[in-house]
N, CA, C and O atoms as a GROMACS GRO file, in nm:
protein
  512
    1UNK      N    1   7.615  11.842  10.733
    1UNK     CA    2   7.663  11.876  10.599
    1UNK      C    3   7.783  11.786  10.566
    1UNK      O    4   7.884  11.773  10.636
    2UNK      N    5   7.757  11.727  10.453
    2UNK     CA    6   7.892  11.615  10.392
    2UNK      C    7   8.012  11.716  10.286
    2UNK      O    8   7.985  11.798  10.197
    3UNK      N    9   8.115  11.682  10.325
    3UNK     CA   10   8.267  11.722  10.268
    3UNK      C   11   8.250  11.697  10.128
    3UNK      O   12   8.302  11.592  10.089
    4UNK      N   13   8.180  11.777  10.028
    4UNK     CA   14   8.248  11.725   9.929
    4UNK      C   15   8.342  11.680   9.815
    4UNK      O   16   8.344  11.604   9.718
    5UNK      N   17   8.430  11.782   9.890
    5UNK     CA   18   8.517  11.739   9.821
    5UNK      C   19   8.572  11.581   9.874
    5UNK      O   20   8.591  11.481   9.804
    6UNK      N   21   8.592  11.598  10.027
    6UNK     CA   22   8.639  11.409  10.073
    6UNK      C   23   8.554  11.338   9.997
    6UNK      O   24   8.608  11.241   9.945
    7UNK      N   25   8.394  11.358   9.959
    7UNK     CA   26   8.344  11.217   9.875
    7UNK      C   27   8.392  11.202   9.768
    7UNK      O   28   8.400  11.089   9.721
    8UNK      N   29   8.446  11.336   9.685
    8UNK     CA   30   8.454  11.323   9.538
    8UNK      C   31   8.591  11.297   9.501
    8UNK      O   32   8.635  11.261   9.392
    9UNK      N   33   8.660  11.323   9.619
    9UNK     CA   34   8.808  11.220   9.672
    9UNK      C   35   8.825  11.047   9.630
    9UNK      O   36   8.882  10.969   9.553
   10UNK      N   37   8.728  11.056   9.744
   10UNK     CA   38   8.672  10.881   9.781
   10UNK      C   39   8.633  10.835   9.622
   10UNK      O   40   8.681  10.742   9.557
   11UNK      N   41   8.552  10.911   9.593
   11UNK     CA   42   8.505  10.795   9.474
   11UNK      C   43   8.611  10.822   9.348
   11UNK      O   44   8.628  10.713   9.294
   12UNK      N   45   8.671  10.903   9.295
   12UNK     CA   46   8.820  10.895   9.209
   12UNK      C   47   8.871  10.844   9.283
   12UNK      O   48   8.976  10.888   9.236
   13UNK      N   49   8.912  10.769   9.385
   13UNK     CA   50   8.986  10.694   9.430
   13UNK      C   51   8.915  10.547   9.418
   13UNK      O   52   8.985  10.447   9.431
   14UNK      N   53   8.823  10.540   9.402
   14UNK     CA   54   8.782  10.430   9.382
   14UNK      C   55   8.781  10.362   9.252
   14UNK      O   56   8.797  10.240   9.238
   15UNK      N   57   8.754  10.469   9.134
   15UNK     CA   58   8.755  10.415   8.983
   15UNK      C   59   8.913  10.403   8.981
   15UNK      O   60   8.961  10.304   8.926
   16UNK      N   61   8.997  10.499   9.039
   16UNK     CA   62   9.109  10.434   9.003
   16UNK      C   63   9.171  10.265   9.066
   16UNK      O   64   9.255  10.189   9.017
   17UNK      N   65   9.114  10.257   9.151
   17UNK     CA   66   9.131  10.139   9.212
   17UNK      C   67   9.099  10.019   9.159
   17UNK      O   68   9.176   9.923   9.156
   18UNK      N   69   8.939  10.020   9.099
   18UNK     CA   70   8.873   9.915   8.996
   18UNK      C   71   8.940   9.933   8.854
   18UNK      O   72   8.963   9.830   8.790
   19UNK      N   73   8.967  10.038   8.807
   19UNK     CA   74   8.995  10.047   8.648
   19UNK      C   75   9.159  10.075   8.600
   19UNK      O   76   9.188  10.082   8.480
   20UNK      N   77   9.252  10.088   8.697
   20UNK     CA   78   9.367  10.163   8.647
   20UNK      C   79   9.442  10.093   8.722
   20UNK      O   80   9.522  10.159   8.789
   21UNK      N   81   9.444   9.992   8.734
   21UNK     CA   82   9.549   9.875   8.852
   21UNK      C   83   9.634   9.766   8.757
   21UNK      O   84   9.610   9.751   8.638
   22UNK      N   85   9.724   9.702   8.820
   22UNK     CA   86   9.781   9.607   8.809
   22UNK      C   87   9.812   9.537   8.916
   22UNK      O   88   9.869   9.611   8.998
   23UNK      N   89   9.796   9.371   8.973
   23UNK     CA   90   9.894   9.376   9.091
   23UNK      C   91  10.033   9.343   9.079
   23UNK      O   92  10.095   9.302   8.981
   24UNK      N   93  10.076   9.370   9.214
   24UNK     CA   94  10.242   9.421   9.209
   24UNK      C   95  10.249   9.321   9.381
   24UNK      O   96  10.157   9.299   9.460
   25UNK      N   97  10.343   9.295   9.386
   25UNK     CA   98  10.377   9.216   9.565
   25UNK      C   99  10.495   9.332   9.606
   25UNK      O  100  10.597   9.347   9.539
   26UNK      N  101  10.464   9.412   9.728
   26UNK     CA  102  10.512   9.496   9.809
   26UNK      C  103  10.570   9.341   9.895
   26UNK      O  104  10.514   9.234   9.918
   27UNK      N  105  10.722   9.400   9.928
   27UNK     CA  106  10.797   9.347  10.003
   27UNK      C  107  10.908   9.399  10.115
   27UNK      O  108  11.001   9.475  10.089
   28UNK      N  109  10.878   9.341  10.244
   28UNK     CA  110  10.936   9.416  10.333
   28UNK      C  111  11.049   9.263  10.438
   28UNK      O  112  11.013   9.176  10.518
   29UNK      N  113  11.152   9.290  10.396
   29UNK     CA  114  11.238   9.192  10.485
   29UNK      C  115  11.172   9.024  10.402
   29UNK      O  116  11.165   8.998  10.282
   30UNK      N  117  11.138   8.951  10.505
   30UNK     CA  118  11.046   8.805  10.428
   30UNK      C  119  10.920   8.823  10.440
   30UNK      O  120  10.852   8.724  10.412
   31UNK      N  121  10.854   8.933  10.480
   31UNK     CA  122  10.714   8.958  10.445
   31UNK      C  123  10.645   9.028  10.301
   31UNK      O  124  10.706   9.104  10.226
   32UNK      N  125  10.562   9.001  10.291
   32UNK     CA  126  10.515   9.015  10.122
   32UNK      C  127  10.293   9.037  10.116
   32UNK      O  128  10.208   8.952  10.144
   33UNK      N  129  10.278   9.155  10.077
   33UNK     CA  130  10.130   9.140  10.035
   33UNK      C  131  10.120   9.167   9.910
   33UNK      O  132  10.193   9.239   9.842
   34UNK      N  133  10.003   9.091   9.870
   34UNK     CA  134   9.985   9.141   9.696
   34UNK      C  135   9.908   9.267   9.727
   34UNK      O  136   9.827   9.280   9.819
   35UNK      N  137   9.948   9.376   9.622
   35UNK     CA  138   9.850   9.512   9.634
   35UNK      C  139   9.794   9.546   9.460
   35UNK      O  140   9.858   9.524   9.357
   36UNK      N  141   9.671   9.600   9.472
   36UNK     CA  142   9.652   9.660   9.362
   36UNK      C  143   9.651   9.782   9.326
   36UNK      O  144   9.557   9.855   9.359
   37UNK      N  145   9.778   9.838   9.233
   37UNK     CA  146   9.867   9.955   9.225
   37UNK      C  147   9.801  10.007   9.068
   37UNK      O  148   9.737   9.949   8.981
   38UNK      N  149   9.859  10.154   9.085
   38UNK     CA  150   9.855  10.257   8.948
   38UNK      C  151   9.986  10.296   8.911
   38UNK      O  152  10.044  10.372   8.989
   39UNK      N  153  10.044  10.259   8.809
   39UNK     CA  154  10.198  10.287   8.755
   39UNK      C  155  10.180  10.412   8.746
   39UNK      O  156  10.080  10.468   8.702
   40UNK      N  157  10.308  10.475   8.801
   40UNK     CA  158  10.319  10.629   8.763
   40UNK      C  159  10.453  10.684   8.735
   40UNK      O  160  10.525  10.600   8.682
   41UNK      N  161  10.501  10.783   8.752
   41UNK     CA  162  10.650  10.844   8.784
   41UNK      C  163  10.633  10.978   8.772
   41UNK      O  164  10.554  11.036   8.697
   42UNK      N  165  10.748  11.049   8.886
   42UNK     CA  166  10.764  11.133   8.941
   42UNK      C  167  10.921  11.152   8.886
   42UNK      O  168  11.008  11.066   8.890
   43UNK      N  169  10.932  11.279   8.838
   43UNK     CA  170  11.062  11.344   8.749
   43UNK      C  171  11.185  11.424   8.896
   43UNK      O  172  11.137  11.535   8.920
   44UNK      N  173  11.224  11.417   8.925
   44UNK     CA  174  11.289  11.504   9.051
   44UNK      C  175  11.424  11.568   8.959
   44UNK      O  176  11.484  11.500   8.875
   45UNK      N  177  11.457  11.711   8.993
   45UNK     CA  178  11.580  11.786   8.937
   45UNK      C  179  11.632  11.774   9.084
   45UNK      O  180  11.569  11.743   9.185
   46UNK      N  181  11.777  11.809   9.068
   46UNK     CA  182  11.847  11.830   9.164
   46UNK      C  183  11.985  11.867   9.116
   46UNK      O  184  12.054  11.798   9.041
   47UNK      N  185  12.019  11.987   9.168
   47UNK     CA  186  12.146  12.025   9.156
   47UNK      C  187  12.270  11.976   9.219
   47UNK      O  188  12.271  11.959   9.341
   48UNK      N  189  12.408  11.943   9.123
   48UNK     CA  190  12.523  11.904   9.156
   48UNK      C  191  12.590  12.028   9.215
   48UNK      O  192  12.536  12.138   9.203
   49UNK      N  193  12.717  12.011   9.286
   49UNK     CA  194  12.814  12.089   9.345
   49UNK      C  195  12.869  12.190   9.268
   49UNK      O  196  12.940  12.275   9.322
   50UNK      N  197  12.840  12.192   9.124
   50UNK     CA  198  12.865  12.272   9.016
   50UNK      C  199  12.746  12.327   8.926
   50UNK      O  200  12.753  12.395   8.823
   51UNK      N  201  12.645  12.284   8.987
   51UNK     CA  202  12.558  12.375   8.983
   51UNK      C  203  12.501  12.324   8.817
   51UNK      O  204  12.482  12.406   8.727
   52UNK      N  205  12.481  12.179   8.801
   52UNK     CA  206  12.433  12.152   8.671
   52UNK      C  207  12.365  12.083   8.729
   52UNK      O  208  12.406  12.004   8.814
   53UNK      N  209  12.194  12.105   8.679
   53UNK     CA  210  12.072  12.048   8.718
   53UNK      C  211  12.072  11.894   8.677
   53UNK      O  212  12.126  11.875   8.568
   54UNK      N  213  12.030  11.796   8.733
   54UNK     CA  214  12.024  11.619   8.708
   54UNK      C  215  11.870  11.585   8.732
   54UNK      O  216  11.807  11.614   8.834
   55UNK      N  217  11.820  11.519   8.620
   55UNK     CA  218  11.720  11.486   8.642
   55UNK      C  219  11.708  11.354   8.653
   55UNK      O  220  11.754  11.284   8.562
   56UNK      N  221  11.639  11.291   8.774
   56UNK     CA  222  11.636  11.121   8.774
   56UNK      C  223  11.451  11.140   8.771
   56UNK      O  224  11.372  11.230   8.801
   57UNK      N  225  11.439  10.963   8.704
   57UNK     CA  226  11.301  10.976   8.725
   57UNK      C  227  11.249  10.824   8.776
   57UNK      O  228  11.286  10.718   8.726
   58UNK      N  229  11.155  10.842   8.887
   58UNK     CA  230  11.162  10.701   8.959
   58UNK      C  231  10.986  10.650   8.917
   58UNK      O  232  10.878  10.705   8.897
   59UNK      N  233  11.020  10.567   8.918
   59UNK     CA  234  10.869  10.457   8.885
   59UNK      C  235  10.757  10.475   9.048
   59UNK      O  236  10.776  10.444   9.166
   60UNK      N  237  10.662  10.528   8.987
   60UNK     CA  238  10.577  10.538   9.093
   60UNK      C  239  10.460  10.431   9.141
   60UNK      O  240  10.413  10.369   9.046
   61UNK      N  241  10.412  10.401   9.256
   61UNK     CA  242  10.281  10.301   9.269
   61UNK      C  243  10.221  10.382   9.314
   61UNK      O  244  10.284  10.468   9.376
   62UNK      N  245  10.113  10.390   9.308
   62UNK     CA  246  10.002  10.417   9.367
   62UNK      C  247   9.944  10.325   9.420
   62UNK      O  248   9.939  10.215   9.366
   63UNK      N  249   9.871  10.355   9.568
   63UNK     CA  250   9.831  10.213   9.635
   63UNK      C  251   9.725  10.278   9.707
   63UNK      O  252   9.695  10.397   9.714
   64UNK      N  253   9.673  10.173   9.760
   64UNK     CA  254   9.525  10.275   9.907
   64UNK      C  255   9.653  10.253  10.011
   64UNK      O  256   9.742  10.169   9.997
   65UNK      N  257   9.639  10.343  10.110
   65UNK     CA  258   9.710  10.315  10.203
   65UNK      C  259   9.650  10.213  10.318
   65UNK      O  260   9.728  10.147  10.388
   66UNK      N  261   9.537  10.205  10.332
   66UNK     CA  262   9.476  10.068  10.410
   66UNK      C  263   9.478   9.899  10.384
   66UNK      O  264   9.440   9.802  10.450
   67UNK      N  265   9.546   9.918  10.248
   67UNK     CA  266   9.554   9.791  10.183
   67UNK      C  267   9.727   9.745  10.232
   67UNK      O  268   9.773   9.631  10.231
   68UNK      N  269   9.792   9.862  10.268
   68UNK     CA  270   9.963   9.830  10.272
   68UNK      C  271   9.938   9.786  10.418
   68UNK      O  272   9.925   9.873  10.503
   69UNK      N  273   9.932   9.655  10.451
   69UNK     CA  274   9.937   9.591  10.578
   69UNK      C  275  10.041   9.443  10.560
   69UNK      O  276  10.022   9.332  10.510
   70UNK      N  277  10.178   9.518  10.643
   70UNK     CA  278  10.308   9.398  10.692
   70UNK      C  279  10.244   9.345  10.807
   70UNK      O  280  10.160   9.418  10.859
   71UNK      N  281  10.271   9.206  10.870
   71UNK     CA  282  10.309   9.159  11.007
   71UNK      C  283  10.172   9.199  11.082
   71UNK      O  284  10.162   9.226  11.202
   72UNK      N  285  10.078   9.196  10.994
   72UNK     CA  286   9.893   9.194  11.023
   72UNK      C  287   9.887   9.349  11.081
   72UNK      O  288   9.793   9.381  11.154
   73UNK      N  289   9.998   9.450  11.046
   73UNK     CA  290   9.957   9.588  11.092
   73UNK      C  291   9.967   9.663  10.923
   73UNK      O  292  10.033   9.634  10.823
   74UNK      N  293   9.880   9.755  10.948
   74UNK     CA  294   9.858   9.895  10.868
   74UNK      C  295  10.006   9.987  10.865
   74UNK      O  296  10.033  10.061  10.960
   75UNK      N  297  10.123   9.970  10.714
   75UNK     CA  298  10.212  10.060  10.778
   75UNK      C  299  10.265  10.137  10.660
   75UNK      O  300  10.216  10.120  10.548
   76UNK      N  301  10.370  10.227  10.685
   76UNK     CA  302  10.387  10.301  10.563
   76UNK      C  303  10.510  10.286  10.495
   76UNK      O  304  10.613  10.267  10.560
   77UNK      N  305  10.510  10.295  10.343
   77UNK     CA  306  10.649  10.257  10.289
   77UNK      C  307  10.763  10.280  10.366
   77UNK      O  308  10.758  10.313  10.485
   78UNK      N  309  10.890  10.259  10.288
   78UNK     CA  310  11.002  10.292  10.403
   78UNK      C  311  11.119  10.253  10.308
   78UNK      O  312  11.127  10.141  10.257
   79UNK      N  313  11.218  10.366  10.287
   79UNK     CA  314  11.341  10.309  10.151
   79UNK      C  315  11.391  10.167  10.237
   79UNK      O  316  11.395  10.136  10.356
   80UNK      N  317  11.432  10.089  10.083
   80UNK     CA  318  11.445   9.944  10.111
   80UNK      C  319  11.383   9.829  10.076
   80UNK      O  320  11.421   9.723  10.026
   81UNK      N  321  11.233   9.892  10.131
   81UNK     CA  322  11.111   9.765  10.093
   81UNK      C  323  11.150   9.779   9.917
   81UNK      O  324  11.229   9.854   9.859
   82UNK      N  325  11.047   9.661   9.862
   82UNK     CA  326  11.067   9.606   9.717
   82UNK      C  327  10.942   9.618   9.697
   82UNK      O  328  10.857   9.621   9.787
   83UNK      N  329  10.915   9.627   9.542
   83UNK     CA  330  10.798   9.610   9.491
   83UNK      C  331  10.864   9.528   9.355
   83UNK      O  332  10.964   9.548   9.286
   84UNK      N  333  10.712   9.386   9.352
   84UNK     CA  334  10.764   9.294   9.248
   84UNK      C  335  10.665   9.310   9.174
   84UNK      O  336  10.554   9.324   9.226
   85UNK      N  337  10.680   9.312   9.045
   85UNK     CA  338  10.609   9.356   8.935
   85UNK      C  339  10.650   9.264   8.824
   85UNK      O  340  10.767   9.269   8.784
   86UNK      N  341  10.528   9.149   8.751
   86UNK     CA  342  10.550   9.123   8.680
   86UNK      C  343  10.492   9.105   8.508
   86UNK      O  344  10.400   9.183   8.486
   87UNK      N  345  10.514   9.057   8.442
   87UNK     CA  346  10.468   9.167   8.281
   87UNK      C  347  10.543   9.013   8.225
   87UNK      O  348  10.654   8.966   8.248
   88UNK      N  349  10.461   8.976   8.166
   88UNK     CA  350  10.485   8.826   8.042
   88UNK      C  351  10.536   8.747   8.102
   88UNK      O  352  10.451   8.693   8.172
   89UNK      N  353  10.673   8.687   8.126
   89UNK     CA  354  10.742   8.598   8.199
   89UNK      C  355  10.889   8.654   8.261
   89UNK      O  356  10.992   8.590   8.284
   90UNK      N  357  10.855   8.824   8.284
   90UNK     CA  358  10.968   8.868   8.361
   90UNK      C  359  10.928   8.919   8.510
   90UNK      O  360  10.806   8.920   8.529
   91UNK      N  361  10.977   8.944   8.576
   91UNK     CA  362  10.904   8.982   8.706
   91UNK      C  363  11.024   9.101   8.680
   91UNK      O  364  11.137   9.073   8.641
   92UNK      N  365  10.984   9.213   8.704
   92UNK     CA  366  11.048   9.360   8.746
   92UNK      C  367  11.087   9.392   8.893
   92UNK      O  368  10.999   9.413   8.977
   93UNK      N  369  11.162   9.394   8.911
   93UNK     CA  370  11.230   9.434   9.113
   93UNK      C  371  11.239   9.584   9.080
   93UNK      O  372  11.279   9.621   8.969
   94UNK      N  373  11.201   9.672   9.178
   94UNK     CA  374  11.194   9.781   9.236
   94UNK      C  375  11.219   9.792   9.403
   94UNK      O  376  11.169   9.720   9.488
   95UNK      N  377  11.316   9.910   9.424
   95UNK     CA  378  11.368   9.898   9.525
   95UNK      C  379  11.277  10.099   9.592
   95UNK      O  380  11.289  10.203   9.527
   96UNK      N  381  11.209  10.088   9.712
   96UNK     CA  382  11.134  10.186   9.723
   96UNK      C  383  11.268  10.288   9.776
   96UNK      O  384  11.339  10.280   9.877
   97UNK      N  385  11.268  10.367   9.686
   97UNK     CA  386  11.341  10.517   9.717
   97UNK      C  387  11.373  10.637   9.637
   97UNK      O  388  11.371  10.634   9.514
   98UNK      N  389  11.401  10.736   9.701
   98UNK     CA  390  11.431  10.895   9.576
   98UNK      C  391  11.526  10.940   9.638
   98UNK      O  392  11.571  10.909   9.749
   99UNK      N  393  11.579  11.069   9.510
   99UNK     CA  394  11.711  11.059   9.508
   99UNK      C  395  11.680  11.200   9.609
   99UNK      O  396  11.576  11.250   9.650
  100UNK      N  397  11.828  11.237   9.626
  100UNK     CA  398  11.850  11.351   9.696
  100UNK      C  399  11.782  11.399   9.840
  100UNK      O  400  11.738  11.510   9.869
  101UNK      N  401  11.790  11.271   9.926
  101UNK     CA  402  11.713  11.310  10.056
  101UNK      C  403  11.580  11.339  10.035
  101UNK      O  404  11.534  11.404  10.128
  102UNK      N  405  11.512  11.318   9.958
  102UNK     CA  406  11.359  11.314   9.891
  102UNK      C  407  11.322  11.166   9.966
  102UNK      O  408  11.392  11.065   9.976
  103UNK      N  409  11.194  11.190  10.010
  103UNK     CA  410  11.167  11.087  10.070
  103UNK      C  411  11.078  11.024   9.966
  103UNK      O  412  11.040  11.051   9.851
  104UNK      N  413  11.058  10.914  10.069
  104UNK     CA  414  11.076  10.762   9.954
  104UNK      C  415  10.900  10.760   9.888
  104UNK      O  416  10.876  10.704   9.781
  105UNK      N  417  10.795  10.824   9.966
  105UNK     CA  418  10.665  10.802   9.913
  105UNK      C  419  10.594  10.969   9.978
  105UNK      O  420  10.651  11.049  10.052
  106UNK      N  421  10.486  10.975   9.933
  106UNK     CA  422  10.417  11.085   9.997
  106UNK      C  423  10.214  11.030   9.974
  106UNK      O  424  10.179  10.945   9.892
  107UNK      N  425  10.116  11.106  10.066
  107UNK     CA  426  10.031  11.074  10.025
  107UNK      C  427   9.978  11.198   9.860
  107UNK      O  428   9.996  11.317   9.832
  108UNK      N  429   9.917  11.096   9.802
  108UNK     CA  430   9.902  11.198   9.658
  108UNK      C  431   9.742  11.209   9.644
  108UNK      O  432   9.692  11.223   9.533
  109UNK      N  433   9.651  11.201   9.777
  109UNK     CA  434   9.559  11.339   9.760
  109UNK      C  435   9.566  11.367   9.905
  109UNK      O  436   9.638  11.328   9.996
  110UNK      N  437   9.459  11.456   9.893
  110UNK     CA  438   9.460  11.583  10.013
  110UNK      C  439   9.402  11.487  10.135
  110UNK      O  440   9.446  11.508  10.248
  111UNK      N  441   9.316  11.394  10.117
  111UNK     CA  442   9.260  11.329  10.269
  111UNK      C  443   9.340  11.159  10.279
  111UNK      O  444   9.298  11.055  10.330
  112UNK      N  445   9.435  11.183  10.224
  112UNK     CA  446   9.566  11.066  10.277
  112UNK      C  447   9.518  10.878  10.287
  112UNK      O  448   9.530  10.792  10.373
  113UNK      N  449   9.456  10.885  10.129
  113UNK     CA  450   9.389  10.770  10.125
  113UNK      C  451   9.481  10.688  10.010
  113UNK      O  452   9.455  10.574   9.973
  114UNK      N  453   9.528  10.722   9.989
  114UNK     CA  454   9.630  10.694   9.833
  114UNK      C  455   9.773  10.726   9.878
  114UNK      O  456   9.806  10.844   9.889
  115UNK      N  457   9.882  10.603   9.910
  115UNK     CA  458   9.986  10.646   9.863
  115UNK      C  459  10.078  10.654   9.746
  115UNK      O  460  10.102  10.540   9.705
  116UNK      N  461  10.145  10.756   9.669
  116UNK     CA  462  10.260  10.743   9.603
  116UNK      C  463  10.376  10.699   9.646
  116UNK      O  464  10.409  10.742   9.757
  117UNK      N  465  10.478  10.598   9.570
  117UNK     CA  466  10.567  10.532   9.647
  117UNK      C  467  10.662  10.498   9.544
  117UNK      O  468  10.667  10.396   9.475
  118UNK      N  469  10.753  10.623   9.542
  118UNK     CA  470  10.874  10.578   9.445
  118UNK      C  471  10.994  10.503   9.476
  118UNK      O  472  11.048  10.481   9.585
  119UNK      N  473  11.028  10.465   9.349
  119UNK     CA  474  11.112  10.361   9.345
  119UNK      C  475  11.208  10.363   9.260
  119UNK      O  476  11.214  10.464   9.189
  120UNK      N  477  11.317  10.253   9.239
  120UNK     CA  478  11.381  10.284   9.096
  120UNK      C  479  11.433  10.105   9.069
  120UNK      O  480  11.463  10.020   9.154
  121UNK      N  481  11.429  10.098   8.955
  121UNK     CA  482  11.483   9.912   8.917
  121UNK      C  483  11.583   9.864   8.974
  121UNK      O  484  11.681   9.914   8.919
  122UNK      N  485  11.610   9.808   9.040
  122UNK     CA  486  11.733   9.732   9.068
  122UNK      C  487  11.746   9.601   9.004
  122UNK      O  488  11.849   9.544   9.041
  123UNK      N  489  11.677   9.536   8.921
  123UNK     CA  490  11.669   9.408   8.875
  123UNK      C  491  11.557   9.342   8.802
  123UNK      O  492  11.445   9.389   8.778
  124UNK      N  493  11.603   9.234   8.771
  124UNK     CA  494  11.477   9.162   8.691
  124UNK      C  495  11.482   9.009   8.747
  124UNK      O  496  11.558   8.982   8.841
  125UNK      N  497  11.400   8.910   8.688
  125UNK     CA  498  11.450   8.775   8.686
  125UNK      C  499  11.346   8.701   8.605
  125UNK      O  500  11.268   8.779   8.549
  126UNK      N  501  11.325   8.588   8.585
  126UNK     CA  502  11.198   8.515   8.542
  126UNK      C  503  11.110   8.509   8.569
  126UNK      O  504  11.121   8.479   8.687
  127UNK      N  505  10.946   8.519   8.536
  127UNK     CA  506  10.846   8.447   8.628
  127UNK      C  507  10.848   8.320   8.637
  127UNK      O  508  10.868   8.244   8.542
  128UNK      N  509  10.831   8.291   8.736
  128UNK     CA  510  10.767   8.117   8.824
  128UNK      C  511  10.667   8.109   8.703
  128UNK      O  512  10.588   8.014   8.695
   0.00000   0.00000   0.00000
C-alpha cells in the first residue's frame, strides 16, 4: 500500500518546483550553488521587556532540500550563509536568520523535502 499523502506531497512539491521558482545563489563562506527557490515570508511577534509585542518579517526561500549541496555534501541552512538574489540589474543580499532565538529555517512539509529558510536584507549592489 502507497502513502498517499507522501505522493501528493511529492508531486505539490514538484509543480512548485517547475512553476513557482526563481534562481537565487545560496552562499556559504567562498562556496556558492545556484538553487531554484519560492519567495515567501514568515511574520514572527515577539515580546519586549515591557511587554509590547514587535513584529519583524523575514524573506523566505523555499528550496528542495537535496538540491542545498556545499563542499559536494547534502547540508542544512545555518544563520550567516547568504542568499543572492537578483531582479533587473540589482542583485539583493540576504543574510539567513530570525529574530528572537527562532531558528534560521525549518522543513515546511510534513516528509522534509522542502526547506523554508529565512532571512532578512543586509544589502544590495549591481548586477555583473
Amino acid at each position: 500500500m502507497t502513502d498517499l499523502l507522501a505522493k501528493g506531497a511529492a508531486w505539490l512539491e514538484d509543480q512548485r518546483h517547475r512553476h513557482l521558482t526563481r534562481t537565487v545563489v545560496y552562499q556559504r563562506g567562498a562556496e556558492s550553488v545556484e538553487l531554484s527557490a519560492t519567495i515567501g515570508r514568515t511574520e514572527f511577534e515577539q515580546a519586549d521587556e515591557y511587554g509590547t509585542i514587535r513584529r519583524t518579517e523575514a524573506r523566505d526561500y523555499l528550496v528542495r532540500a537535496v538540491d542545498l549541496i556545499i563542499g559536494g555534501a547534502q547540508v542544512l541552512p545555518k544563520a550567516g550563509d547568504r542568499i543572492r538574489e537578483t531582479d533587473g540589474g540589482v542583485t539583493f543580499i540576504y543574510e539567513v536568520m530570525a529574530p528572537g532565538g527562532e531558528p534560521p529555517w525549518r522543513y515546511s512539509d510534513p516528509i522534509r523535502q522542502t526547506l523554508r529558510i529565512h532571512t532578512k536584507s543586509i544589502g544590495t549592489e549591481s548586477a555583473p
